[in-house]
Each structure stands twice: as structure tokens, then as C-alpha cells.
C-alpha positions as CSV (number, residue, x, y, z in Angstrom):
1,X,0.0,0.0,0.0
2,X,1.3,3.6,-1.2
3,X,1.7,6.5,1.5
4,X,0.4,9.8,-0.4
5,X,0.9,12.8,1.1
6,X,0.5,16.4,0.5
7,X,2.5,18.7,1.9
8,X,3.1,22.7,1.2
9,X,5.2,23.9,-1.9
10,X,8.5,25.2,-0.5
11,X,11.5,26.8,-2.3
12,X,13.6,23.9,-2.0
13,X,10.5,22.3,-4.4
14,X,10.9,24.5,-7.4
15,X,13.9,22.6,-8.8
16,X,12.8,19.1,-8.8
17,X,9.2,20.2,-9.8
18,X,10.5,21.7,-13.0
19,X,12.5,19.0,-13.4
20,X,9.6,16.7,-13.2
21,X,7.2,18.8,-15.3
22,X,9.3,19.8,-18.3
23,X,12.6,17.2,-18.6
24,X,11.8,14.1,-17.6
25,X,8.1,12.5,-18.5
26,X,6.2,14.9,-20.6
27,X,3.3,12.5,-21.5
28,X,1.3,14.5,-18.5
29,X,1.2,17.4,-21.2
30,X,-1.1,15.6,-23.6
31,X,-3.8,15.1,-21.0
32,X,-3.3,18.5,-18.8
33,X,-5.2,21.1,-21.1
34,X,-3.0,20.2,-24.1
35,X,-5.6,22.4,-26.7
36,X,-3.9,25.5,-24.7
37,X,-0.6,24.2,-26.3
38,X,1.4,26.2,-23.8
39,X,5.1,26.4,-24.5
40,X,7.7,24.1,-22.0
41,X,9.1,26.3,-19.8
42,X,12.8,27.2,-18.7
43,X,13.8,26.8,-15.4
44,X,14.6,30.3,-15.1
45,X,10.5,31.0,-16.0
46,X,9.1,28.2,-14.0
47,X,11.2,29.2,-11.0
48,X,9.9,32.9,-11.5
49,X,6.3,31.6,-11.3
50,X,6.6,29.1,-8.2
51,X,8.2,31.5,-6.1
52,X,5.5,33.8,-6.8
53,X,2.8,31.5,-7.1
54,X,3.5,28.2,-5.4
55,X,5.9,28.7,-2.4
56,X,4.4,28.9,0.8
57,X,0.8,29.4,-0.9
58,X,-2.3,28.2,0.3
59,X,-4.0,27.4,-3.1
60,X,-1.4,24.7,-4.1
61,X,0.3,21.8,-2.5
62,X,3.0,19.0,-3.4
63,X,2.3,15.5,-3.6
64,X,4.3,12.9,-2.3
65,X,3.8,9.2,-2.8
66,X,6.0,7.0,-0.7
67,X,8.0,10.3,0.3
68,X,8.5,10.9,-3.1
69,X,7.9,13.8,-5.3
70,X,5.7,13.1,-8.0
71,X,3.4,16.3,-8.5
72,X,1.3,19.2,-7.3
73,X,-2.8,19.7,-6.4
74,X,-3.7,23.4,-6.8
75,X,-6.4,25.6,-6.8
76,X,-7.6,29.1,-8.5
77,X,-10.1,31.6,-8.2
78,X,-12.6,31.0,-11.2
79,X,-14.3,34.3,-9.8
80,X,-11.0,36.5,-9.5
81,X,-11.0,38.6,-6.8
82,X,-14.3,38.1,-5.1
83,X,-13.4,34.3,-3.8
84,X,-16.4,32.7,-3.7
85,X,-15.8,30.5,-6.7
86,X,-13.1,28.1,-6.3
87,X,-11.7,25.4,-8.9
88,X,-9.1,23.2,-8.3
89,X,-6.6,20.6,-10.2
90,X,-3.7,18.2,-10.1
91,X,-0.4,17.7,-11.9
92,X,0.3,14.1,-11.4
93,X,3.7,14.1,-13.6
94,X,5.2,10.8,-13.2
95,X,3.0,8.3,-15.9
96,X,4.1,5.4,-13.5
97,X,1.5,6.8,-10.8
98,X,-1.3,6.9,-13.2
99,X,-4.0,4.5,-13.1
100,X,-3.5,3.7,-8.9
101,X,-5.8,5.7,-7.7
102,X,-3.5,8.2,-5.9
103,X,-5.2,11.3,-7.7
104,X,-8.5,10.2,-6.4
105,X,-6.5,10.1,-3.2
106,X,-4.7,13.4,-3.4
107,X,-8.0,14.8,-5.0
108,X,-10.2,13.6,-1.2
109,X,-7.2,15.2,0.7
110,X,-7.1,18.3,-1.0
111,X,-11.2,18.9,-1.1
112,X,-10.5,18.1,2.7
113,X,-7.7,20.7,3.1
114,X,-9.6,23.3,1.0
115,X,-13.3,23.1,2.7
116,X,-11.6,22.8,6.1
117,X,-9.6,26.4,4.9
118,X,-12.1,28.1,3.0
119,X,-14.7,27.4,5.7
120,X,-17.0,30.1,4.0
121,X,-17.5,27.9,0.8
122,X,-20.4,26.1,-0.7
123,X,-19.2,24.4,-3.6
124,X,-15.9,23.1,-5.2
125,X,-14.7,21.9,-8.3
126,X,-12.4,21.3,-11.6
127,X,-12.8,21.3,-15.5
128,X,-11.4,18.8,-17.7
129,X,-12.1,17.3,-21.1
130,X,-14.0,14.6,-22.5
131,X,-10.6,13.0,-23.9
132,X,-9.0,12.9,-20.2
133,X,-11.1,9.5,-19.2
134,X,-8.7,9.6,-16.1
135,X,-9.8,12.7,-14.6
136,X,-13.4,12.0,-15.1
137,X,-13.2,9.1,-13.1
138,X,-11.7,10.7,-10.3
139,X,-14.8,13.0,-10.2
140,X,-17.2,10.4,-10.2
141,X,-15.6,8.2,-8.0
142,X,-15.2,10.8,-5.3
143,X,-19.1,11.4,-5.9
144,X,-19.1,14.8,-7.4
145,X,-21.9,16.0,-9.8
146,X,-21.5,16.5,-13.7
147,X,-22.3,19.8,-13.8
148,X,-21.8,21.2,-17.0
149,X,-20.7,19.6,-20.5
150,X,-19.7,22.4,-23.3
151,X,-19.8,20.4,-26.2
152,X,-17.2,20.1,-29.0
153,X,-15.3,23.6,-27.6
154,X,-11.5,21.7,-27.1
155,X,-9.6,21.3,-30.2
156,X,-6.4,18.9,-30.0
157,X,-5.3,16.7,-32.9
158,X,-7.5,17.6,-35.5
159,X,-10.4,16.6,-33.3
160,X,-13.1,18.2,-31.2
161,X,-13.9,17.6,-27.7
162,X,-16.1,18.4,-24.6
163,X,-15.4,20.9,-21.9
164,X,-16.7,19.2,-18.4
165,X,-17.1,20.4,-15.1
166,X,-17.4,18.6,-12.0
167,X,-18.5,20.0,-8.4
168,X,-19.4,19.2,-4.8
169,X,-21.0,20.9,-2.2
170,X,-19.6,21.0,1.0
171,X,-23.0,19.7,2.6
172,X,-22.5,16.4,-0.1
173,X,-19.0,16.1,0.7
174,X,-19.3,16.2,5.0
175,X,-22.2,14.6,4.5
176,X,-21.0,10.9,3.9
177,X,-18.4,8.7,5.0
178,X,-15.8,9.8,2.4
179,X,-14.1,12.8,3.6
């Protein structure tokens, strides 16, 4: 049985995160919003983002399986400023983790984390597309709703696909045995 852990983003992270993301196993890239086609970045770039973004911040976190490093759960502000309306994801970088049910894992401890945090909010949630089978699993297997299906608004390899949204309440989360 694997250990997975999240713990907070510190300096000493940005290194072997970068490293993880954008030299070693890059296959996470065709599943992770690939119609964005966003660039690979240089460390120098990366490291300019995490230590404004991810170091000692409360929106993200870095997962460890087995006291390893393997990726990051995060979350954003889909309403900007005002806070109320809060989305989250996860970088699982490391292909040999995939399929094991640790982002289902990470995905429980972060809505855990987050609702315990943002005691104010309602409802969380994440987007992903009809091609990432993985991450809609995760959703439904953690009992979140299907709340919205854009249809045919992702383009990636010559082919259209859906834009998905999942959410839970915090009532439906607390309200069972799975949190």
C-alpha cells in the first residue's frame, strides 16, 4: 500500500518540480489542457512563477507518494477577486502513478484541506475534457456531480472535444463517509 501525502510547496520544491514537469516525463502534457498548447518552460521562467505562485501558498500543495515527489494539487479563483468561486486541479507528472488511484487520493485530501480552509464555501470543483477518461473518473468516483458539458469547444489533434465540469458541495462532501 502507497503513502500519499500532500504537503506545502516550499522553495527547495521549485527545482525538482520543474525538473519533473518539463525534462523528464512529458506525456502528462497531452492530458493536462493540451488544446492551450502552452510552450515548456525554462527553469529560469518556472522558478519565477513558483516563487510567486507556489511557495508557501495556500492554493497549491505537493504530492508525495512514498515520500517521493511526484506532482502538485492546486487551486484558482474562477471568480477573480471576489473568492467565492473556487476550482481546483492536479499535476500528477510521473505516468508510472497513473491509473492507482492516488489522484483520487490526493484529490479527497485536498477537497479536505480546501473546505476545512475556505470554511466560507459552498461548492468546489475542476474542468477537464471529455478526452481525459482519467480525470473524469476521479470526479465520479469521489461522488461529485457532472455539472456542465460544453460540447465540441476543445480542439487537440484535428479533433473536437467536450469541456466538463465537475463539483461538490460541501453539505454532499461532509455529508458521507468519504471525507
Amino acid at each position: 500500500m502507497v503513502k500519499v501525502k500532500l504537503r506545502p510547496y516550499t522553495e527547495q520544491d521549485i527545482y525538482l518540480l520543474w525538473e519533473l514537469a518539463y525534462q523528464k516525463d512529458l506525456e502528462w502534457r497531452k492530458w493536462n489542457g493540451p488544446y492551450f498548447n502552452e510552450p515548456v518552460m525554462t527553469f529560469e521562467h518556472y522558478q519565477a512563477v513558483a516563487l510567486e505562485n507556489f511557495v508557501a501558498s495556500e492554493m497549491m500543495a505537493v504530492i508525495e507518494v512514498d515520500q517521493e515527489v511526484v506532482g502538485q494539487v492546486f487551486s484558482y479563483w474562477d471568480d477573480g477577486e471576489l473568492k467565492h468561486w473556487l476550482e481546483m486541479g492536479i499535476c500528477l507528472y510521473d505516468s508510472t502513478y497513473w491509473g492507482k488511484g492516488i489522484g483520487t487520493v490526493c484529490f479527497k485530501l485536498w477537497l479536505n484541506y480546501l473546505f476545512n480552509h475556505f470554511k466560507y464555501l459552498p461548492r468546489i470543483g475542476f474542468t477537464t475534457w471529455s478526452g481525459n477518461i482519467g480525470m473524469m473518473s476521479v470526479g465520479e468516483k469521489l461522488g461529485m456531480t457532472k455539472e456542465g458539458q460544453m460540447r465540441q469547444v476543445r480542439y487537440y489533434n484535428g479533433r473536437y472535444y467536450d469541456s466538463i465540469r465537475y463539483g461538490i458541495l460541501r453539505d454532499e462532501w461532509f455529508g458521507d463517509s468519504r471525507a
